[in-house]
C-alpha positions as CSV (number, residue, x, y, z in Angstrom):
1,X,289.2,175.7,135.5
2,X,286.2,176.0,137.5
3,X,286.3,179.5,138.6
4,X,286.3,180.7,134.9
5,X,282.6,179.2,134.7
6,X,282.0,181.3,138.2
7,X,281.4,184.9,138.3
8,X,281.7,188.0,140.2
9,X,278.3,190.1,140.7
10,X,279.1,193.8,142.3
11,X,276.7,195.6,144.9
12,X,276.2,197.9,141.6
13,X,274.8,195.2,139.4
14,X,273.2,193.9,141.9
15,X,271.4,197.2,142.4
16,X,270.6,197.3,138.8
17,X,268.9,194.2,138.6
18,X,266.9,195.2,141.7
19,X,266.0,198.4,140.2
20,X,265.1,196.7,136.8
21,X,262.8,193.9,138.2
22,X,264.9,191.3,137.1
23,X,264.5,187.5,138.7
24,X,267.8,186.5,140.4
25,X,267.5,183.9,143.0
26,X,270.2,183.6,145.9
27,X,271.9,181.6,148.3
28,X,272.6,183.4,151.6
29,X,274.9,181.4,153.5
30,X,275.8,183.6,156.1
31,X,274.7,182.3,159.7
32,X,270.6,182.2,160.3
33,X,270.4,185.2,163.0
34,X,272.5,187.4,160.6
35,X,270.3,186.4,158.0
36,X,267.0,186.8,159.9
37,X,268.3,190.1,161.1
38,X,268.6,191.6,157.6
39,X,269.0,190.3,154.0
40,X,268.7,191.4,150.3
41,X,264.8,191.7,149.5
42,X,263.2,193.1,146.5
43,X,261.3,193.2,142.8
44,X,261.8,189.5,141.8
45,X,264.2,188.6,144.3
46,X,263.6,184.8,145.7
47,X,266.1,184.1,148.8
48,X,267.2,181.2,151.0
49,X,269.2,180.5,153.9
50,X,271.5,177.9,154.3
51,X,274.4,178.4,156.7
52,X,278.2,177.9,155.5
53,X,278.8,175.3,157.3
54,X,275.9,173.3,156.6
55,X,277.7,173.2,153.0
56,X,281.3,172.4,154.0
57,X,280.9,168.7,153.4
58,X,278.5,169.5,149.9
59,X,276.4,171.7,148.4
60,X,274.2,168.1,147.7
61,X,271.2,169.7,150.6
62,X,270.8,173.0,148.5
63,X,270.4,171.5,145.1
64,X,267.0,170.5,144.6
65,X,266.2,173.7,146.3
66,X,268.3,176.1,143.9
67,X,266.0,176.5,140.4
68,X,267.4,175.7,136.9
69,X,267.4,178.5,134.4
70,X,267.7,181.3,136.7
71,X,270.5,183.8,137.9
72,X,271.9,182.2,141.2
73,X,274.0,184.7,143.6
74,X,275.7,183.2,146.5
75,X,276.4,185.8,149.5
76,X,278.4,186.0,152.5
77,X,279.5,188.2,154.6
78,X,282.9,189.0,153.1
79,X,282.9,187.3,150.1
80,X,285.2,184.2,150.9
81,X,282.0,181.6,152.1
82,X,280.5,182.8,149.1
83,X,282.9,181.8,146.4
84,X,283.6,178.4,148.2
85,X,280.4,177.5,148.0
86,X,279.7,178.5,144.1
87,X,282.7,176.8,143.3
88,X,281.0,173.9,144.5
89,X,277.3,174.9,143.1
90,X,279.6,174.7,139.4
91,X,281.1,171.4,139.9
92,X,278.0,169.6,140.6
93,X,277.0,171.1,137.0
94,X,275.2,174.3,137.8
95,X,275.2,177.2,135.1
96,X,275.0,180.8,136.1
97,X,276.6,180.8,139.4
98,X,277.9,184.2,140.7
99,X,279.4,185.4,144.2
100,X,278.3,188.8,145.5
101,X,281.7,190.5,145.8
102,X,282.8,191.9,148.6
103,X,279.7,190.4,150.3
104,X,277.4,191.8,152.7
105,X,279.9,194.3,153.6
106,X,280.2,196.3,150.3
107,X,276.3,195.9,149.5
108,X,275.8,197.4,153.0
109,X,278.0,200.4,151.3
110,X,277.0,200.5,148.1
111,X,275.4,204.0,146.9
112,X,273.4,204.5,143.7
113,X,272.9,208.8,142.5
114,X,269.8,208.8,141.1
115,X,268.7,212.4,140.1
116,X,265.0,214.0,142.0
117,X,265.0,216.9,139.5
118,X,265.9,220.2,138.5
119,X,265.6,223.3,140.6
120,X,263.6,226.4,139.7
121,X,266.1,228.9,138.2
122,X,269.1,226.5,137.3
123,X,270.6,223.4,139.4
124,X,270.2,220.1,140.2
125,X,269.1,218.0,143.4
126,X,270.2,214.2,143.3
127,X,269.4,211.5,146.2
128,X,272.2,209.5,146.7
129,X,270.1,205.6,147.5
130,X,272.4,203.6,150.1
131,X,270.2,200.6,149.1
132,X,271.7,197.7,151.8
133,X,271.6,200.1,154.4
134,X,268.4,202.0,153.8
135,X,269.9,205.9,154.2
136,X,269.5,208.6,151.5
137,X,272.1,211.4,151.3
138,X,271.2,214.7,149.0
139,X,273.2,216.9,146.6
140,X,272.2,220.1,145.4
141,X,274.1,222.1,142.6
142,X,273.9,225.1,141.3
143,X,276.2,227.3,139.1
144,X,279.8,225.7,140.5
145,X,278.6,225.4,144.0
146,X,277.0,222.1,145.8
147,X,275.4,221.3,149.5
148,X,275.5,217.8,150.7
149,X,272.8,216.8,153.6
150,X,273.3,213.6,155.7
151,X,276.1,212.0,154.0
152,X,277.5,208.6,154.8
153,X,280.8,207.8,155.7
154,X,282.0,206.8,152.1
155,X,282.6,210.1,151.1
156,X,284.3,209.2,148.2
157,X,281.1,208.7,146.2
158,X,280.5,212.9,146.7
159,X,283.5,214.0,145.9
160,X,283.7,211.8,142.8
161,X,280.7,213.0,141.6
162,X,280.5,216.9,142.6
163,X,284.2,216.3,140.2
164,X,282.4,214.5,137.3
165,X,279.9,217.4,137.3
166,X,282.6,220.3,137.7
167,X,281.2,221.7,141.2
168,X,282.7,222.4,144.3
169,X,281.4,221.1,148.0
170,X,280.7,224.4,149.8
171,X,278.8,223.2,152.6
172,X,277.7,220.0,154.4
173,X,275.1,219.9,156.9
174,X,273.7,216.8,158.7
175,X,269.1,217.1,159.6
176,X,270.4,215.6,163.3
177,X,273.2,213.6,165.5
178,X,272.8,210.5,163.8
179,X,272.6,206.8,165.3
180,X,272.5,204.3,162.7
181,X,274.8,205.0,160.7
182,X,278.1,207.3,161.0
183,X,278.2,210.7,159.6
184,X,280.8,212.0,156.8
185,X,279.3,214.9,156.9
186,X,282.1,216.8,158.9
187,X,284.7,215.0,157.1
188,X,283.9,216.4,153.8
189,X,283.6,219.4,155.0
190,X,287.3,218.8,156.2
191,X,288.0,217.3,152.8
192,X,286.4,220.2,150.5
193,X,287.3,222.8,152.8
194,X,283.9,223.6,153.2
195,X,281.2,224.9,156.0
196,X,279.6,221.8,158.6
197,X,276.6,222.5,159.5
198,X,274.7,220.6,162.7
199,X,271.5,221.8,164.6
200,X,273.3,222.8,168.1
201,X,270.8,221.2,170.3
202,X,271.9,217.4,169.0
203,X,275.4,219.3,169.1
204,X,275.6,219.8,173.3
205,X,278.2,217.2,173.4
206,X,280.4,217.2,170.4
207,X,284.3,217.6,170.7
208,X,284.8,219.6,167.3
209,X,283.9,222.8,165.6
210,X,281.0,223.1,163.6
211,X,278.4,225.9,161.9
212,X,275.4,225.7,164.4
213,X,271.9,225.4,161.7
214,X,269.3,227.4,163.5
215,X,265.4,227.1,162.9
216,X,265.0,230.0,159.7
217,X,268.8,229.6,158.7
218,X,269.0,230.4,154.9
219,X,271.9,228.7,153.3
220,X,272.4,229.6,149.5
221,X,273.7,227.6,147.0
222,X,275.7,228.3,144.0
223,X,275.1,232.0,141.5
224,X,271.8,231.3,141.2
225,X,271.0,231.2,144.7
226,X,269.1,228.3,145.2
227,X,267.8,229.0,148.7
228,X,268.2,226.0,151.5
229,X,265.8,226.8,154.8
230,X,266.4,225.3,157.9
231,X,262.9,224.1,159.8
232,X,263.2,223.6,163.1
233,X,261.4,220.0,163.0
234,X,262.5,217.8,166.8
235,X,260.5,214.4,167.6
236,X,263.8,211.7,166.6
237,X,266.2,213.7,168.2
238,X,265.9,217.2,170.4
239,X,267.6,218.9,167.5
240,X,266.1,217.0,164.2
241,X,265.8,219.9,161.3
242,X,264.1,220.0,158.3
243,X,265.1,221.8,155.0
244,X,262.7,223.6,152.6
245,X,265.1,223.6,149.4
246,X,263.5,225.9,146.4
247,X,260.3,226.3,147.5
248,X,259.9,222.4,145.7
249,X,261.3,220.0,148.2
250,X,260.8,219.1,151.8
251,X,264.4,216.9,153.3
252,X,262.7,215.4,156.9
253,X,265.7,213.8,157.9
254,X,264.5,211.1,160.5
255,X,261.5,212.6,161.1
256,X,259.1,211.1,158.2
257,X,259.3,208.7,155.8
258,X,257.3,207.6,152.7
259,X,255.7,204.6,155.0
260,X,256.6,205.8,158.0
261,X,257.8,207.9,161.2
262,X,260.7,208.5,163.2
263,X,261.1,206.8,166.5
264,X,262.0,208.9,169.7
265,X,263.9,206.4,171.2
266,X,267.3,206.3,170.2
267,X,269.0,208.9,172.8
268,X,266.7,207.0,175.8
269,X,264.6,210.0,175.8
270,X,261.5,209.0,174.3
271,X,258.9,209.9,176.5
272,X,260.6,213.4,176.7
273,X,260.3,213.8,172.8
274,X,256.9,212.5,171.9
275,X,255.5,215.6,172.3
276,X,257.4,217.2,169.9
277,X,257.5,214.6,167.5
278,X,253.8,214.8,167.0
279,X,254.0,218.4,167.6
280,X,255.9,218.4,164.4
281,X,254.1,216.0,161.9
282,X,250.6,217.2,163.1
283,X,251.2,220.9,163.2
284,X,254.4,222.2,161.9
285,X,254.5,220.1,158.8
286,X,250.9,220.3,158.3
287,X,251.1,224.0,157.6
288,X,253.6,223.6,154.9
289,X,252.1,223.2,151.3
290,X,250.4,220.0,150.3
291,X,252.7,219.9,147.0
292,X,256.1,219.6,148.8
293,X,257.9,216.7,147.6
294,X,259.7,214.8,150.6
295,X,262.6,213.3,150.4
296,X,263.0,211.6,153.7
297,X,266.8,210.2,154.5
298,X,265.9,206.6,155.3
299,X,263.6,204.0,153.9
300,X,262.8,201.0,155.6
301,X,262.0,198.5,152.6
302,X,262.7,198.4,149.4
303,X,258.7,199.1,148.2
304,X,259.6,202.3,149.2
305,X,261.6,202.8,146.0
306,X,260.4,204.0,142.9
307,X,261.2,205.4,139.2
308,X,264.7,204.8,138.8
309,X,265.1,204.0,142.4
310,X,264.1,207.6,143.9
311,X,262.4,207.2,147.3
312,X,259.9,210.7,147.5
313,X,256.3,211.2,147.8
314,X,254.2,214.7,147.9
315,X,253.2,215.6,151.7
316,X,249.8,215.5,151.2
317,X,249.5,212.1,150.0
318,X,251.3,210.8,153.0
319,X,249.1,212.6,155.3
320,X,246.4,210.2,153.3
321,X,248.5,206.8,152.9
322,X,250.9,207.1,156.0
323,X,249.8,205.5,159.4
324,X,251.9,207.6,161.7
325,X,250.1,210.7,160.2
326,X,246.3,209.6,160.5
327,X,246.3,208.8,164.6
328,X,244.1,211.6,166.0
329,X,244.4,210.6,170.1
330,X,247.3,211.6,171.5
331,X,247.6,208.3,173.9
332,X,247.0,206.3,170.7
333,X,250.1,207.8,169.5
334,X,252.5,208.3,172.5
335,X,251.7,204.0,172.7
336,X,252.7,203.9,169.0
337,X,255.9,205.5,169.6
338,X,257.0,204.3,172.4
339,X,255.9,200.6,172.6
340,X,256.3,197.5,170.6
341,X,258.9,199.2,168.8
342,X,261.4,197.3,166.5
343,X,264.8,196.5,167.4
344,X,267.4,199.3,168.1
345,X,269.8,199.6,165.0
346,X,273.3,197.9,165.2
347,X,276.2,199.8,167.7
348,X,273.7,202.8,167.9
349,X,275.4,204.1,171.1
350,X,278.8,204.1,169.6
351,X,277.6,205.7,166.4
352,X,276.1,208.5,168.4
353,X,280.0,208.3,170.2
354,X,282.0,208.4,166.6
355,X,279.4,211.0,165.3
356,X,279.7,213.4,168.9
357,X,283.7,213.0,168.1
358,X,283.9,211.0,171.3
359,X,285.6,208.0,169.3
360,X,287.4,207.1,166.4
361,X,286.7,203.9,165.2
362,X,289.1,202.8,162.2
363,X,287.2,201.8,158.8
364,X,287.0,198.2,159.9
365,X,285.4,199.0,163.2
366,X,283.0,201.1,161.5
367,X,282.0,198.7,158.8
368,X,281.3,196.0,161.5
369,X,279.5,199.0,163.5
370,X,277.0,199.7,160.6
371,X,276.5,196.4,159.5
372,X,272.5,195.8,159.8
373,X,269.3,197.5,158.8
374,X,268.8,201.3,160.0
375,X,265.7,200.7,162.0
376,X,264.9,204.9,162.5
377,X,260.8,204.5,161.7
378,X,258.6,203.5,164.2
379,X,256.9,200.9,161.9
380,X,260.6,199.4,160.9
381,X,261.3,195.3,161.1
Protein backbone atom coordinates (compact mmCIF):
# COMPACT_ATOMS: atom_id res chain seq x y z
CA UNK A 1 0.00 0.00 0.00
CA UNK A 2 1.18 3.39 -0.38
CA UNK A 3 0.83 4.78 3.02
CA UNK A 4 3.22 2.06 4.31
CA UNK A 5 6.01 3.82 2.11
CA UNK A 6 4.66 7.29 3.89
CA UNK A 7 5.54 8.32 7.27
CA UNK A 8 4.48 10.17 10.33
CA UNK A 9 7.10 12.92 11.64
CA UNK A 10 5.95 14.26 15.36
CA UNK A 11 6.47 18.05 16.49
CA UNK A 12 9.13 16.13 18.87
CA UNK A 13 11.25 14.76 15.99
CA UNK A 14 10.84 17.44 14.29
CA UNK A 15 12.36 19.50 17.14
CA UNK A 16 15.20 17.19 17.30
CA UNK A 17 16.22 17.47 13.94
CA UNK A 18 15.98 21.28 14.30
CA UNK A 19 18.00 21.17 17.40
CA UNK A 20 20.58 18.72 15.74
CA UNK A 21 21.21 20.77 12.44
CA UNK A 22 19.96 18.19 10.36
CA UNK A 23 18.77 19.07 6.50
CA UNK A 24 15.06 18.34 6.11
CA UNK A 25 13.34 20.11 3.31
CA UNK A 26 9.36 20.76 3.44
CA UNK A 27 6.38 21.36 1.68
CA UNK A 28 4.08 23.77 3.39
CA UNK A 29 0.82 23.54 1.80
CA UNK A 30 -1.22 25.49 3.99
CA UNK A 31 -2.75 28.72 2.30
CA UNK A 32 0.10 31.58 1.38
CA UNK A 33 -1.01 34.34 4.18
CA UNK A 34 -0.92 31.58 6.80
CA UNK A 35 2.27 30.73 5.55
CA UNK A 36 3.77 34.23 5.24
CA UNK A 37 2.38 34.96 8.63
CA UNK A 38 4.50 32.19 10.37
CA UNK A 39 6.23 28.97 9.30
CA UNK A 40 8.87 26.42 10.53
CA UNK A 41 12.46 28.15 10.13
CA UNK A 42 15.73 26.96 11.34
CA UNK A 43 19.44 25.15 11.24
CA UNK A 44 19.26 23.48 7.73
CA UNK A 45 15.65 23.87 7.25
CA UNK A 46 14.85 24.68 3.28
CA UNK A 47 10.89 25.51 2.93
CA UNK A 48 8.35 26.18 0.24
CA UNK A 49 4.95 27.15 -0.19
CA UNK A 50 2.51 25.70 -2.37
CA UNK A 51 -1.16 25.94 -1.37
CA UNK A 52 -3.41 22.67 -1.09
CA UNK A 53 -5.31 23.34 -3.61
CA UNK A 54 -2.88 24.15 -6.08
CA UNK A 55 -2.08 20.20 -5.66
CA UNK A 56 -5.58 18.79 -5.75
CA UNK A 57 -5.38 17.87 -9.41
CA UNK A 58 -1.27 16.69 -8.92
CA UNK A 59 1.56 17.12 -7.17
CA UNK A 60 3.26 17.35 -11.02
CA UNK A 61 3.97 21.60 -10.24
CA UNK A 62 6.06 20.69 -6.99
CA UNK A 63 8.25 18.02 -8.32
CA UNK A 64 11.02 19.51 -9.93
CA UNK A 65 11.04 21.88 -7.08
CA UNK A 66 11.19 19.14 -4.20
CA UNK A 67 15.21 17.75 -4.10
CA UNK A 68 16.09 14.01 -4.41
CA UNK A 69 17.99 12.54 -1.54
CA UNK A 70 16.74 14.59 1.19
CA UNK A 71 14.13 14.28 4.05
CA UNK A 72 10.85 15.80 2.67
CA UNK A 73 8.02 16.90 5.38
CA UNK A 74 4.71 17.85 4.11
CA UNK A 75 2.69 20.29 6.58
CA UNK A 76 -0.68 21.45 7.02
CA UNK A 77 -2.57 22.90 9.35
CA UNK A 78 -4.25 19.79 10.88
CA UNK A 79 -2.57 17.10 9.35
CA UNK A 80 -5.26 15.94 6.69
CA UNK A 81 -3.88 18.32 3.49
CA UNK A 82 -0.67 17.10 4.52
CA UNK A 83 -1.03 13.34 4.16
CA UNK A 84 -3.07 13.74 0.84
CA UNK A 85 -0.61 15.39 -0.66
CA UNK A 86 2.43 12.84 0.40
CA UNK A 87 0.38 10.21 -0.67
CA UNK A 88 0.62 11.63 -3.88
CA UNK A 89 4.50 12.88 -3.56
CA UNK A 90 4.93 8.57 -3.12
CA UNK A 91 3.04 7.62 -6.04
CA UNK A 92 4.77 9.69 -8.45
CA UNK A 93 8.01 7.72 -7.01
CA UNK A 94 9.26 9.91 -4.30
CA UNK A 95 11.34 8.25 -1.32
CA UNK A 96 11.32 9.72 2.15
CA UNK A 97 8.02 11.40 2.30
CA UNK A 98 6.66 12.14 5.83
CA UNK A 99 3.54 14.27 7.06
CA UNK A 100 4.01 16.50 10.09
CA UNK A 101 1.43 14.95 12.41
CA UNK A 102 -1.06 16.75 13.96
CA UNK A 103 0.17 19.68 11.75
CA UNK A 104 0.70 23.17 12.57
CA UNK A 105 -1.58 22.80 15.40
CA UNK A 106 0.50 20.28 17.59
CA UNK A 107 3.97 22.00 16.47
CA UNK A 108 2.45 25.23 17.73
CA UNK A 109 2.12 23.08 21.15
CA UNK A 110 4.89 21.19 21.19
CA UNK A 111 7.30 21.71 24.40
CA UNK A 112 10.94 20.47 24.63
CA UNK A 113 12.56 20.59 28.84
CA UNK A 114 15.90 21.30 28.28
CA UNK A 115 17.80 21.75 31.64
CA UNK A 116 19.64 25.67 32.37
CA UNK A 117 21.63 24.17 35.28
CA UNK A 118 21.96 23.40 38.80
CA UNK A 119 21.20 25.73 41.70
CA UNK A 120 23.81 26.69 44.35
CA UNK A 121 23.03 24.38 47.31
CA UNK A 122 20.90 21.54 45.66
CA UNK A 123 18.11 21.80 42.76
CA UNK A 124 17.56 22.14 39.41
CA UNK A 125 16.20 24.99 37.02
CA UNK A 126 14.87 23.70 33.51
CA UNK A 127 13.40 25.98 30.56
CA UNK A 128 10.62 24.35 29.11
CA UNK A 129 11.30 25.62 24.86
CA UNK A 130 7.67 26.00 23.21
CA UNK A 131 9.58 26.05 19.90
CA UNK A 132 6.42 26.75 17.27
CA UNK A 133 5.15 29.26 19.40
CA UNK A 134 8.31 31.06 20.62
CA UNK A 135 7.32 31.10 24.81
CA UNK A 136 9.72 29.62 27.50
CA UNK A 137 8.08 28.36 30.71
CA UNK A 138 10.71 27.62 33.86
CA UNK A 139 10.85 24.92 36.53
CA UNK A 140 12.74 25.08 39.58
CA UNK A 141 13.26 22.07 42.06
CA UNK A 142 14.58 21.62 44.97
CA UNK A 143 14.37 18.90 47.75
CA UNK A 144 10.55 17.66 46.84
CA UNK A 145 9.25 21.03 46.09
CA UNK A 146 9.00 22.84 42.47
CA UNK A 147 7.89 26.61 41.19
CA UNK A 148 6.65 26.93 37.69
CA UNK A 149 6.84 30.60 36.02
CA UNK A 150 4.80 31.48 32.91
CA UNK A 151 3.42 28.27 32.01
CA UNK A 152 1.41 27.45 28.88
CA UNK A 153 -1.82 26.10 28.71
CA UNK A 154 -0.67 22.38 28.14
CA UNK A 155 -0.12 21.82 31.57
CA UNK A 156 0.22 18.35 31.11
CA UNK A 157 3.94 18.58 30.08
CA UNK A 158 4.58 20.01 34.05
CA UNK A 159 2.88 17.80 35.79
CA UNK A 160 4.33 14.83 33.91
CA UNK A 161 7.57 15.87 34.51
CA UNK A 162 7.62 17.39 38.21
CA UNK A 163 6.09 13.24 38.51
CA UNK A 164 9.11 11.72 36.56
CA UNK A 165 11.41 13.67 38.87
CA UNK A 166 9.39 12.82 42.27
CA UNK A 167 8.50 16.63 43.16
CA UNK A 168 5.51 18.38 43.95
CA UNK A 169 4.09 21.80 42.26
CA UNK A 170 3.95 24.18 45.23
CA UNK A 171 3.64 27.32 43.51
CA UNK A 172 2.94 28.92 40.06
CA UNK A 173 3.39 32.36 39.39
CA UNK A 174 3.04 34.11 36.00
CA UNK A 175 6.13 37.65 35.25
CA UNK A 176 2.56 39.54 33.88
CA UNK A 177 -1.12 39.25 32.34
CA UNK A 178 -0.18 37.66 29.39
CA UNK A 179 -1.39 38.37 25.64
CA UNK A 180 -0.04 35.95 23.29
CA UNK A 181 -0.52 33.12 24.48
CA UNK A 182 -2.99 31.81 27.44
CA UNK A 183 -1.78 31.19 30.78
CA UNK A 184 -1.95 27.62 32.71
CA UNK A 185 -0.48 29.14 35.33
CA UNK A 186 -3.68 29.28 37.59
CA UNK A 187 -4.81 26.04 36.41
CA UNK A 188 -1.95 24.18 37.85
CA UNK A 189 -2.13 25.75 40.64
CA UNK A 190 -5.85 24.40 40.69
CA UNK A 191 -4.47 21.04 39.56
CA UNK A 192 -1.41 20.67 42.20
CA UNK A 193 -3.20 22.35 44.88
CA UNK A 194 -0.72 24.90 44.94
CA UNK A 195 -0.17 28.85 45.47
CA UNK A 196 -0.90 31.31 42.03
CA UNK A 197 0.98 34.03 42.08
CA UNK A 198 0.24 37.33 39.64
CA UNK A 199 1.74 40.85 40.07
CA UNK A 200 -1.67 42.76 41.28
CA UNK A 201 -1.21 45.71 39.08
CA UNK A 202 -1.81 43.38 35.67
CA UNK A 203 -4.36 41.74 38.15
CA UNK A 204 -7.02 45.03 38.48
CA UNK A 205 -9.45 43.06 36.53
CA UNK A 206 -9.34 39.49 37.08
CA UNK A 207 -12.47 37.42 38.22
CA UNK A 208 -10.50 34.78 40.45
CA UNK A 209 -8.37 34.48 43.49
CA UNK A 210 -4.87 34.71 43.26
CA UNK A 211 -1.46 35.29 45.66
CA UNK A 212 -0.67 39.08 44.71
CA UNK A 213 3.64 38.97 43.85
CA UNK A 214 4.87 42.30 45.23
CA UNK A 215 8.16 44.05 44.20
CA UNK A 216 10.87 42.24 47.04
CA UNK A 217 8.42 39.15 47.47
CA UNK A 218 10.71 36.11 48.56
CA UNK A 219 9.21 32.81 47.53
CA UNK A 220 11.30 29.77 48.70
CA UNK A 221 11.50 26.67 47.18
CA UNK A 222 11.94 23.20 48.36
CA UNK A 223 14.34 22.21 51.96
CA UNK A 224 17.02 23.84 50.66
CA UNK A 225 15.57 27.03 50.26
CA UNK A 226 16.35 28.10 46.96
CA UNK A 227 15.29 31.67 47.24
CA UNK A 228 12.93 33.22 44.25
CA UNK A 229 12.82 37.31 44.34
CA UNK A 230 10.24 39.16 42.84
CA UNK A 231 11.65 42.60 40.85
CA UNK A 232 9.36 44.98 40.30
CA UNK A 233 10.42 45.37 36.44
CA UNK A 234 6.92 47.31 34.30
CA UNK A 235 7.54 48.59 30.51
CA UNK A 236 5.23 45.39 28.58
CA UNK A 237 2.68 45.62 30.97
CA UNK A 238 1.94 48.04 34.23
CA UNK A 239 2.68 45.03 36.32
CA UNK A 240 5.57 43.05 34.33
CA UNK A 241 7.98 41.43 37.26
CA UNK A 242 11.13 39.98 37.16
CA UNK A 243 12.62 37.19 39.30
CA UNK A 244 16.19 37.01 40.75
CA UNK A 245 16.27 33.04 41.38
CA UNK A 246 19.63 31.93 43.48
CA UNK A 247 21.47 34.80 43.15
CA UNK A 248 22.40 32.97 39.34
CA UNK A 249 19.46 33.74 37.17
CA UNK A 250 17.59 36.72 36.01
CA UNK A 251 13.60 35.41 34.51
CA UNK A 252 12.51 39.03 32.52
CA UNK A 253 9.35 37.75 31.47
CA UNK A 254 8.37 40.04 28.43
CA UNK A 255 10.60 42.58 29.26
CA UNK A 256 13.95 41.50 27.49
CA UNK A 257 15.04 39.11 25.31
CA UNK A 258 18.32 37.65 24.04
CA UNK A 259 17.77 39.87 20.61
CA UNK A 260 15.39 41.93 21.84
CA UNK A 261 12.82 44.10 24.00
CA UNK A 262 9.39 44.04 25.00
CA UNK A 263 6.77 46.12 23.23
CA UNK A 264 4.45 48.44 25.29
CA UNK A 265 1.72 48.12 23.22
CA UNK A 266 -0.36 45.33 23.80
CA UNK A 267 -2.93 46.72 26.55
CA UNK A 268 -3.29 50.19 24.09
CA UNK A 269 -1.21 51.93 26.56
CA UNK A 270 2.00 52.37 25.08
CA UNK A 271 2.76 55.88 25.35
CA UNK A 272 1.81 55.55 29.09
CA UNK A 273 4.46 52.72 29.64
CA UNK A 274 7.48 53.81 27.69
CA UNK A 275 8.78 55.46 30.48
CA UNK A 276 8.86 52.72 32.50
CA UNK A 277 9.98 50.34 30.16
CA UNK A 278 13.24 52.19 29.65
CA UNK A 279 13.11 53.07 33.19
CA UNK A 280 13.59 49.47 33.67
CA UNK A 281 16.23 48.13 31.12
CA UNK A 282 18.41 51.33 31.56
CA UNK A 283 18.39 51.69 35.28
CA UNK A 284 16.73 49.01 37.28
CA UNK A 285 18.33 46.13 35.33
CA UNK A 286 21.48 47.87 34.88
CA UNK A 287 22.24 47.79 38.59
CA UNK A 288 21.89 44.22 38.78
CA UNK A 289 25.14 42.16 38.28
CA UNK A 290 26.75 41.81 34.89
CA UNK A 291 26.95 37.89 35.46
CA UNK A 292 23.12 37.23 35.71
CA UNK A 293 22.17 34.77 33.28
CA UNK A 294 18.64 35.68 31.61
CA UNK A 295 16.27 33.63 30.74
CA UNK A 296 13.82 35.69 29.02
CA UNK A 297 10.12 33.82 28.31
CA UNK A 298 9.95 34.42 24.64
CA UNK A 299 12.25 34.29 21.63
CA UNK A 300 11.46 35.57 18.54
CA UNK A 301 13.63 33.30 16.02
CA UNK A 302 14.96 30.34 16.26
CA UNK A 303 18.89 31.91 16.18
CA UNK A 304 18.06 32.67 19.47
CA UNK A 305 18.50 29.02 20.53
CA UNK A 306 21.48 27.45 21.64
CA UNK A 307 23.28 24.29 23.32
CA UNK A 308 20.74 21.89 23.41
CA UNK A 309 18.12 24.35 22.59
CA UNK A 310 18.45 26.64 25.84
CA UNK A 311 17.62 30.33 24.93
CA UNK A 312 19.91 32.50 27.83
CA UNK A 313 22.61 34.97 27.59
CA UNK A 314 24.57 36.79 30.59
CA UNK A 315 23.20 40.57 31.05
CA UNK A 316 26.11 42.21 30.37
CA UNK A 317 26.64 40.83 27.06
CA UNK A 318 23.26 41.95 25.94
CA UNK A 319 23.79 45.36 27.19
CA UNK A 320 26.75 45.00 24.35
CA UNK A 321 24.94 42.91 21.44
CA UNK A 322 21.22 44.01 22.08
CA UNK A 323 19.81 46.99 20.10
CA UNK A 324 17.02 47.92 22.51
CA UNK A 325 19.71 48.37 25.18
CA UNK A 326 22.35 50.65 23.40
CA UNK A 327 19.81 53.73 22.37
CA UNK A 328 20.95 56.60 24.61
CA UNK A 329 18.05 59.51 23.45
CA UNK A 330 15.14 59.03 25.01
CA UNK A 331 13.00 60.24 21.71
CA UNK A 332 15.13 57.75 19.80
CA UNK A 333 13.67 55.15 21.95
CA UNK A 334 10.06 56.22 22.76
CA UNK A 335 10.04 56.17 18.37
CA UNK A 336 11.45 52.67 18.58
CA UNK A 337 8.76 51.48 20.81
CA UNK A 338 6.10 52.87 19.65
CA UNK A 339 6.32 53.04 15.88
CA UNK A 340 6.86 50.69 13.03
CA UNK A 341 6.16 47.98 15.28
CA UNK A 342 5.41 44.41 14.07
CA UNK A 343 2.09 43.04 13.86
CA UNK A 344 -0.01 42.46 17.04
CA UNK A 345 0.04 38.59 17.99
CA UNK A 346 -3.04 36.42 17.01
CA UNK A 347 -6.56 37.04 19.36
CA UNK A 348 -4.42 39.12 21.77
CA UNK A 349 -7.48 40.85 23.26
CA UNK A 350 -9.25 37.68 23.94
CA UNK A 351 -6.16 36.11 25.49
CA UNK A 352 -5.84 39.06 27.77
CA UNK A 353 -10.04 38.09 28.33
CA UNK A 354 -9.33 34.08 28.99
CA UNK A 355 -6.19 35.06 31.01
CA UNK A 356 -8.32 38.04 33.27
CA UNK A 357 -11.02 34.94 33.71
CA UNK A 358 -13.39 37.06 31.70
CA UNK A 359 -13.86 34.04 29.12
CA UNK A 360 -13.61 30.56 28.77
CA UNK A 361 -12.73 29.50 25.52
CA UNK A 362 -12.88 25.48 25.12
CA UNK A 363 -9.45 23.80 23.98
CA UNK A 364 -10.41 24.17 20.29
CA UNK A 365 -11.05 27.86 20.62
CA UNK A 366 -7.94 28.26 22.30
CA UNK A 367 -5.79 26.43 19.90
CA UNK A 368 -7.26 28.48 16.96
CA UNK A 369 -6.67 31.59 19.41
CA UNK A 370 -2.81 30.90 19.75
CA UNK A 371 -2.21 29.88 16.52
CA UNK A 372 0.68 32.29 15.10
CA UNK A 373 3.95 33.75 16.19
CA UNK A 374 4.12 35.56 19.71
CA UNK A 375 5.21 38.92 18.42
CA UNK A 376 6.10 40.44 22.40
CA UNK A 377 9.67 42.16 21.17
CA UNK A 378 9.77 45.32 19.63
CA UNK A 379 12.16 44.02 16.87
CA UNK A 380 9.70 40.79 16.24
CA UNK A 381 8.58 39.90 12.30
Amino acid sequence: MVTATMKAMTSEQLTKKLLKNEELFILDVRNTSEYDNWRIEGGKIDIINIPYFDLLDGVDPALDKIPNGKDILVVCAKEGSSKFVAEQLVEAGRTNIYYLEGGMKAWSEYLEPVKVGDLKNGGELYQFVRIGKGCLSYMVISGKDAAVIDAVRMTDVFEQFAKEHGVQIKHTLDTHLHADHISGGRRLAEKMNAKYWLPPKDATEVTFPYEPLEDGDVITVGNTEIRMKALYSPGHTVGSTSFLVDDQYLLTGDILFVASIGRPDLAGKAEDWVSDLRKTLYQTYKNLSEDLIVLPAHFGQVTELGEGGKVSARLGDLYRSNPGLNIQDDQEFRVMVTEHLPPQPNAYQEIRQTNMGKMTPNEEEQREMELGPNRCAVHDK
